[in-house]
DRENDRENKOL-556356 format. One record per residue: x negated, y, z negated of N, C-alpha, C in turn. Coordinates in nm, 3 decimals, decimal comma, padded with zeros to 5 digits. Atoms other than C-alpha are relative to their C-alpha. Layout:
N
+---------+---------+---------+---------+---------+---------+---------+---------+---------+
:      nX :      nY :      nZ :     caX :     caY :     caZ :      cX :      cY :      cZ :
+---------+---------+---------+---------+---------+---------+---------+---------+---------+
:       X :       Y :       Z :       X :       Y :       Z :       X :       Y :       Z :
...
+---------+---------+---------+---------+---------+---------+---------+---------+---------+
This chain:
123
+---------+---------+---------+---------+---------+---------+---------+---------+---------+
:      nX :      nY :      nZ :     caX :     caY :     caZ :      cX :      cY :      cZ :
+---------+---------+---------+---------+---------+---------+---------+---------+---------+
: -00,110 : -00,087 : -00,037 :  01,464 : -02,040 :  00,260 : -00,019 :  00,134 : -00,071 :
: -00,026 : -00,101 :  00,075 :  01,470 : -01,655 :  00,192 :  00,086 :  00,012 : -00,062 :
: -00,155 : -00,051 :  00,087 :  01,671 : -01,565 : -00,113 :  00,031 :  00,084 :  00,025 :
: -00,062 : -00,083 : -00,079 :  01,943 : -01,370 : -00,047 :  00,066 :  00,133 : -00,096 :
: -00,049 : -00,114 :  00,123 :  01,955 : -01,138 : -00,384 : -00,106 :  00,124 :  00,071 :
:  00,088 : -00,104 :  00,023 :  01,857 : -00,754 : -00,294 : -00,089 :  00,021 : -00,114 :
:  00,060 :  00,022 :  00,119 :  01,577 : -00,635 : -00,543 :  00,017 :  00,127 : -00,048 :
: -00,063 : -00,100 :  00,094 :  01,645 : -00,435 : -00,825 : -00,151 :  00,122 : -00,035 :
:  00,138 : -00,064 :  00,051 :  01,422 : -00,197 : -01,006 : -00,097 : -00,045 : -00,036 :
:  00,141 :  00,129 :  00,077 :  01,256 : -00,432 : -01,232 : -00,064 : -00,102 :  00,078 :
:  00,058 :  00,052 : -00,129 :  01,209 : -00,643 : -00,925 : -00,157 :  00,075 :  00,043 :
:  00,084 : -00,077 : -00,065 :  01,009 : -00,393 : -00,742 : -00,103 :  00,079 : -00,094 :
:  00,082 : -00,033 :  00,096 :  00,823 : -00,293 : -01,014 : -00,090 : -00,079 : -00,018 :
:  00,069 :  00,113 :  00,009 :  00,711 : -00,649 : -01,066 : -00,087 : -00,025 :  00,103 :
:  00,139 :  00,004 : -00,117 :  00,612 : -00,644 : -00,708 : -00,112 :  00,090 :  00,006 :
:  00,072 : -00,106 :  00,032 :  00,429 : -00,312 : -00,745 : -00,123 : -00,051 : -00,082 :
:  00,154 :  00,009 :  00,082 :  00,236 : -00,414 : -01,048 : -00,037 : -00,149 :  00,040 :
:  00,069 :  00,136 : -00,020 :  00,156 : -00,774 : -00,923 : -00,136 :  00,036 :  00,133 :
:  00,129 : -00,033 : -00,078 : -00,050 : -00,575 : -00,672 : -00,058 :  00,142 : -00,044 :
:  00,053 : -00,099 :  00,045 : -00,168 : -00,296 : -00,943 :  00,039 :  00,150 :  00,088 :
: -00,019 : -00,126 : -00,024 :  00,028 : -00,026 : -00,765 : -00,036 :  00,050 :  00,156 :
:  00,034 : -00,045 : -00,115 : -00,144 : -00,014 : -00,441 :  00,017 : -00,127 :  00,107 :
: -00,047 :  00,091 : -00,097 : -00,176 : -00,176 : -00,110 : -00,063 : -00,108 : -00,055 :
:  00,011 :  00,147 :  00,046 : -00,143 : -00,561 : -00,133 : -00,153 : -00,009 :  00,100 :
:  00,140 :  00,051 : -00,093 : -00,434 : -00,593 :  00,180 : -00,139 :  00,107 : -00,052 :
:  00,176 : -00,119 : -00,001 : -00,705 : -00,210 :  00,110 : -00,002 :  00,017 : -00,115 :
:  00,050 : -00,058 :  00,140 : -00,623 : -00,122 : -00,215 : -00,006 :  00,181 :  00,004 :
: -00,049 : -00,156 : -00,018 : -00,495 :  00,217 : -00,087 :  00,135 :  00,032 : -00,078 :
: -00,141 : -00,046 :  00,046 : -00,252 :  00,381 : -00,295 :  00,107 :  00,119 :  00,078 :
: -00,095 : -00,061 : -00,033 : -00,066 :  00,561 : -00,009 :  00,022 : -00,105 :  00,045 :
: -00,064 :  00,119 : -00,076 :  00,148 :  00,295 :  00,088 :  00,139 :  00,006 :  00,040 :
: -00,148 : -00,015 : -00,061 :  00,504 :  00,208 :  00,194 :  00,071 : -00,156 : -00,037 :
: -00,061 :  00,118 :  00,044 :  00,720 : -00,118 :  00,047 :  00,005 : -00,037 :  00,197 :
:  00,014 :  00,103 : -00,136 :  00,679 : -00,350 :  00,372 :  00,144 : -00,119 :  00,007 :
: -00,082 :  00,108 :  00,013 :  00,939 : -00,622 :  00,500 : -00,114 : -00,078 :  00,060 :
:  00,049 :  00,081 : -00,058 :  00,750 : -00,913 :  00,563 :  00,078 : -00,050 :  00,133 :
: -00,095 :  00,029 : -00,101 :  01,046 : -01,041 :  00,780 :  00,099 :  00,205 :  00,049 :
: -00,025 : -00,055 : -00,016 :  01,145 : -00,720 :  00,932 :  00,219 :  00,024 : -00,003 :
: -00,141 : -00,001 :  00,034 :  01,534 : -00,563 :  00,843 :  00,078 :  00,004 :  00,154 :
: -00,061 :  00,033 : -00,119 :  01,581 : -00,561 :  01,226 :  00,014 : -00,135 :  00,066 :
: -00,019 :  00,148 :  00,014 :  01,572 : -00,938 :  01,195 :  00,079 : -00,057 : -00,085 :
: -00,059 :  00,063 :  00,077 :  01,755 : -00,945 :  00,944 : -00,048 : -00,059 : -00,187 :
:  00,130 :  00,056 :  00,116 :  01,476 : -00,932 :  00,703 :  00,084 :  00,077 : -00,146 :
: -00,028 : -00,111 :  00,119 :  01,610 : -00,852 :  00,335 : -00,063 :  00,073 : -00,107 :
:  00,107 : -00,096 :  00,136 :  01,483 : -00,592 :  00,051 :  00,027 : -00,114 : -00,113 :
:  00,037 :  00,076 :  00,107 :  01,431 : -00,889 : -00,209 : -00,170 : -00,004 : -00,026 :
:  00,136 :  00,019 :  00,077 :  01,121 : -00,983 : -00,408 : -00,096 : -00,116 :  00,076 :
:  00,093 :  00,088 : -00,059 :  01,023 : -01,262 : -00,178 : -00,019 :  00,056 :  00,140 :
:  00,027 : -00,063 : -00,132 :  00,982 : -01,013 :  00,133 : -00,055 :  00,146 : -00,017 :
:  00,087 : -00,130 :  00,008 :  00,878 : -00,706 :  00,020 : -00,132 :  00,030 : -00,067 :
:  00,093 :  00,028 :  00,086 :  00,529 : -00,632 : -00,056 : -00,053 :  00,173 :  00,022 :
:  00,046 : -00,149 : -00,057 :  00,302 : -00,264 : -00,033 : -00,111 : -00,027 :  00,070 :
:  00,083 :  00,008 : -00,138 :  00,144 : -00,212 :  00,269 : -00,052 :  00,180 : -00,024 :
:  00,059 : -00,120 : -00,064 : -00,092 :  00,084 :  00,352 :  00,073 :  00,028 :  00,093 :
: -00,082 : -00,058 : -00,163 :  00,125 :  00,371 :  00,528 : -00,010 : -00,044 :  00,148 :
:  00,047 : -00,018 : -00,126 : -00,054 :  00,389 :  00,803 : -00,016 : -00,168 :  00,100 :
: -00,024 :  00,133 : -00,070 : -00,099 :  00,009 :  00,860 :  00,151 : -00,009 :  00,025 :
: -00,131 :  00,022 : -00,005 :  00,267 : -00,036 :  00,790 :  00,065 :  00,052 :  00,140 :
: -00,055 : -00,093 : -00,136 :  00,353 :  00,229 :  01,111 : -00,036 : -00,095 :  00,099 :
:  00,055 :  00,025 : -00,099 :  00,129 :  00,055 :  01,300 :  00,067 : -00,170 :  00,021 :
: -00,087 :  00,104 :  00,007 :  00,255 : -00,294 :  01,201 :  00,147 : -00,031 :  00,128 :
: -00,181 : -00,016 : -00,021 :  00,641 : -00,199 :  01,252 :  00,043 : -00,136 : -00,002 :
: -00,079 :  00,161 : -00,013 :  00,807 : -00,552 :  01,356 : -00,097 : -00,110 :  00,042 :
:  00,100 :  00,131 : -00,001 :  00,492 : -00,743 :  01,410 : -00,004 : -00,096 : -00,043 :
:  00,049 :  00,133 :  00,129 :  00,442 : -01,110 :  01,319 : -00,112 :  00,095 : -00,087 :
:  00,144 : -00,042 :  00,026 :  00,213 : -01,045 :  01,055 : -00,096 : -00,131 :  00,032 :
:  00,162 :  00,093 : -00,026 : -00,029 : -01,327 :  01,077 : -00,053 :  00,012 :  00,160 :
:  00,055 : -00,043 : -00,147 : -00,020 : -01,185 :  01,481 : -00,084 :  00,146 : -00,043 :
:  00,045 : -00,139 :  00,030 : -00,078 : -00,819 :  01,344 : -00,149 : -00,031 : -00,110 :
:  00,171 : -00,047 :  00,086 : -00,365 : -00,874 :  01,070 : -00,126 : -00,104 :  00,054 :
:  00,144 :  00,070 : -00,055 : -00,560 : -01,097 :  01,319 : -00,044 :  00,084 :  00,115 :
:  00,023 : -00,128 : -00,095 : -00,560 : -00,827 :  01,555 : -00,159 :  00,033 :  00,004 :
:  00,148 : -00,006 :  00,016 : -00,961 : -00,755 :  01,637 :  00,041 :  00,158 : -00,122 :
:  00,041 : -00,120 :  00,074 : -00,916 : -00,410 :  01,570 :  00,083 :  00,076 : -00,158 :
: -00,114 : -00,002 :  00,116 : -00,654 : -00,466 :  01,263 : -00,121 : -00,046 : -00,154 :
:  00,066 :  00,087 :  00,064 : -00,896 : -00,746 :  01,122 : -00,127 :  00,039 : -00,127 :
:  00,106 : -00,099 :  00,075 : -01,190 : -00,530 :  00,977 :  00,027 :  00,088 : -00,119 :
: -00,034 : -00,144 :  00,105 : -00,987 : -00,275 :  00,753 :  00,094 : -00,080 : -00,121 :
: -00,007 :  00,073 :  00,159 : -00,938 : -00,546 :  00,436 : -00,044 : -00,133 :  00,035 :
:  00,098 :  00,128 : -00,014 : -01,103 : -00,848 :  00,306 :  00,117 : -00,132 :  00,026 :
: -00,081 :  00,163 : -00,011 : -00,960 : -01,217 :  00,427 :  00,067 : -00,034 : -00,097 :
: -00,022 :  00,072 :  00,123 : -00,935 : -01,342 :  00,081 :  00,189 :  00,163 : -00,028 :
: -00,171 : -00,072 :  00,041 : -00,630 : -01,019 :  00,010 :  00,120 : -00,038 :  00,062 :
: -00,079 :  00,013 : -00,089 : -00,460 : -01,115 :  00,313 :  00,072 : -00,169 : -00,066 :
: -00,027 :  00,094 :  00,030 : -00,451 : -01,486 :  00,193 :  00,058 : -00,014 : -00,119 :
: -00,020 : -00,030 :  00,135 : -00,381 : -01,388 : -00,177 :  00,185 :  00,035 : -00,016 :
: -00,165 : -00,043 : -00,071 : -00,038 : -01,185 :  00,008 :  00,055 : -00,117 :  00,035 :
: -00,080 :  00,025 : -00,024 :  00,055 : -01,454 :  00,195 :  00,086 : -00,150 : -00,075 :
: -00,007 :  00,092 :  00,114 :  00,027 : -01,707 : -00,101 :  00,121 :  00,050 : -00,112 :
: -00,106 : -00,069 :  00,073 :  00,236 : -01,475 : -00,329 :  00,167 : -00,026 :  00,092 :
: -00,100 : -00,066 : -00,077 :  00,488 : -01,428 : -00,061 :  00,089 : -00,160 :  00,049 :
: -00,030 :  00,105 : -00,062 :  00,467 : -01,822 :  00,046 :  00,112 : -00,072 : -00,153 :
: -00,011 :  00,098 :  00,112 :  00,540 : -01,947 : -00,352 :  00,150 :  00,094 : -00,056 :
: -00,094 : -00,100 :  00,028 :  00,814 : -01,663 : -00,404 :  00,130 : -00,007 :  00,108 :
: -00,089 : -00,008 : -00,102 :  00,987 : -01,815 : -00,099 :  00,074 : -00,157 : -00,045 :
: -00,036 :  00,141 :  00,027 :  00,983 : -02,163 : -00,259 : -00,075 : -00,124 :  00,086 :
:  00,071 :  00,150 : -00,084 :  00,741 : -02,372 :  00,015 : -00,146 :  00,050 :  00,042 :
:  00,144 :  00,011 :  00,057 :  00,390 : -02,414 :  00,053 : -00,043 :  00,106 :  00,126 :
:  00,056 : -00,133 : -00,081 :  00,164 : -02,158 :  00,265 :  00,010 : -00,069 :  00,175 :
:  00,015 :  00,030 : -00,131 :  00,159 : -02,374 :  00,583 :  00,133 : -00,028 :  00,041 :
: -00,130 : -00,049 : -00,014 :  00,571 : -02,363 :  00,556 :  00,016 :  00,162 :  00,034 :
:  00,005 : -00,192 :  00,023 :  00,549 : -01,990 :  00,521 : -00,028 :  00,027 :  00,120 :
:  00,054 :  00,007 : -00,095 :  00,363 : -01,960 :  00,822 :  00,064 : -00,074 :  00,098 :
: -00,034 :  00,064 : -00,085 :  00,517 : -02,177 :  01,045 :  00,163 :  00,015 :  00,020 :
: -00,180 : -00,104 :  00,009 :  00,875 : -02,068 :  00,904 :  00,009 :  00,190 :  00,076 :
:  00,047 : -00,106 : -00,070 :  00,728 : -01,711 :  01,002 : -00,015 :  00,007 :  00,151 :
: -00,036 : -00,036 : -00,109 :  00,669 : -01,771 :  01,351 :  00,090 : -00,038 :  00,093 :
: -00,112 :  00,036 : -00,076 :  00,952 : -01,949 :  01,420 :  00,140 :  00,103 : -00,015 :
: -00,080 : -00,141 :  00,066 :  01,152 : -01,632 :  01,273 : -00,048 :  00,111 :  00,159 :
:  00,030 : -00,103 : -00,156 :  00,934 : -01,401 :  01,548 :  00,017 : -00,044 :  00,150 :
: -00,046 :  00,067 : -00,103 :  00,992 : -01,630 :  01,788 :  00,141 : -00,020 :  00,024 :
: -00,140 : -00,046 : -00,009 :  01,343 : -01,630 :  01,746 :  00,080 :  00,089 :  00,069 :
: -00,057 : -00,144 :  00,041 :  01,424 : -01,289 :  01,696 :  00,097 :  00,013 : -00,051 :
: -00,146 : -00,035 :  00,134 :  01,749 : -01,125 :  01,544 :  00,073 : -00,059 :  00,093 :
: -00,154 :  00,076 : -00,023 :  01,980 : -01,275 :  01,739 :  00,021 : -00,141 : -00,051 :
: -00,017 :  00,140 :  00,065 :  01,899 : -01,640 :  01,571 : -00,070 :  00,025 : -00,101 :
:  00,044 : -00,023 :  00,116 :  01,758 : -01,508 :  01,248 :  00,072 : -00,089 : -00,133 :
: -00,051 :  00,035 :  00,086 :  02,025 : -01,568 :  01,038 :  00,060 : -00,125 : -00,035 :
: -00,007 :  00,166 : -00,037 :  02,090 : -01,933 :  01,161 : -00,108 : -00,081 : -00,043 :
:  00,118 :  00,073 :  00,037 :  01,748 : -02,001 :  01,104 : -00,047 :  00,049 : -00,179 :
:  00,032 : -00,020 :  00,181 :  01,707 : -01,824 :  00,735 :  00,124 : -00,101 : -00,080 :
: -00,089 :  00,047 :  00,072 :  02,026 : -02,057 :  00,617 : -00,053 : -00,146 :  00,022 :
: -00,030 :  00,155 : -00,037 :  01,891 : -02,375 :  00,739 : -00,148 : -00,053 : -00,115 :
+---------+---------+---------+---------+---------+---------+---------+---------+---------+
């Protein structure tokens, strides 16, 4: 279940330096705090959804599943596997359930959409 505490400073700081400041996938330091679960879903600014994304990916992203968006051919090439897996490990253990929960809680979230979001983040 996503927790439902916004994140504070020291939060986002923690997330910041748990990925040295730059993006969690290139290792670009122009980036942009990301919702994993997007806020038009209902996605919230806590510590178990926000991570830094490269600007420019992030735009391109927008409300994408991610595990649809970074398998993308032409997505796939511009960071290594192992970061992507590293993200969604952080993101899976910070949610409270194991990476193949995470994932499967994830596309039943995009599959959803916002109109059954918040039915499905309480259950």
């Amino acid at each position: 279940m996503i927790k439902e505490t916004s994140i504070n400073s020291l939060q986002m700081l923690e997330v910041l330096d748990r990925f040295e400041f730059r993006c969690a996938l290139t290792g670009s330091t122009g980036f942009h705090v990301d919702h994993w679960f997007p806020q038009k879903f209902g996605g919230l600014s806590n510590i178990s959804n926000c991570y830094p994304l490269d600007a420019t990916l992030n735009l391109r992203k927008n409300a994408s599943n991610p595990f649809v968006f970074f398998e993308r051919e032409d997505i796939r090439p511009l960071f290594p596997k192992e970061k992507f897996d590293d993200l969604v490990f952080w993101l899976a253990v910070n949610n409270d359930m194991t990476i193949e929960e995470f994932r499967d809680y994830t596309n039943k979230v995009y599959e959803t959409g916002d109109d059954q979001w918040k039915e499905l983040r309480n259950k």
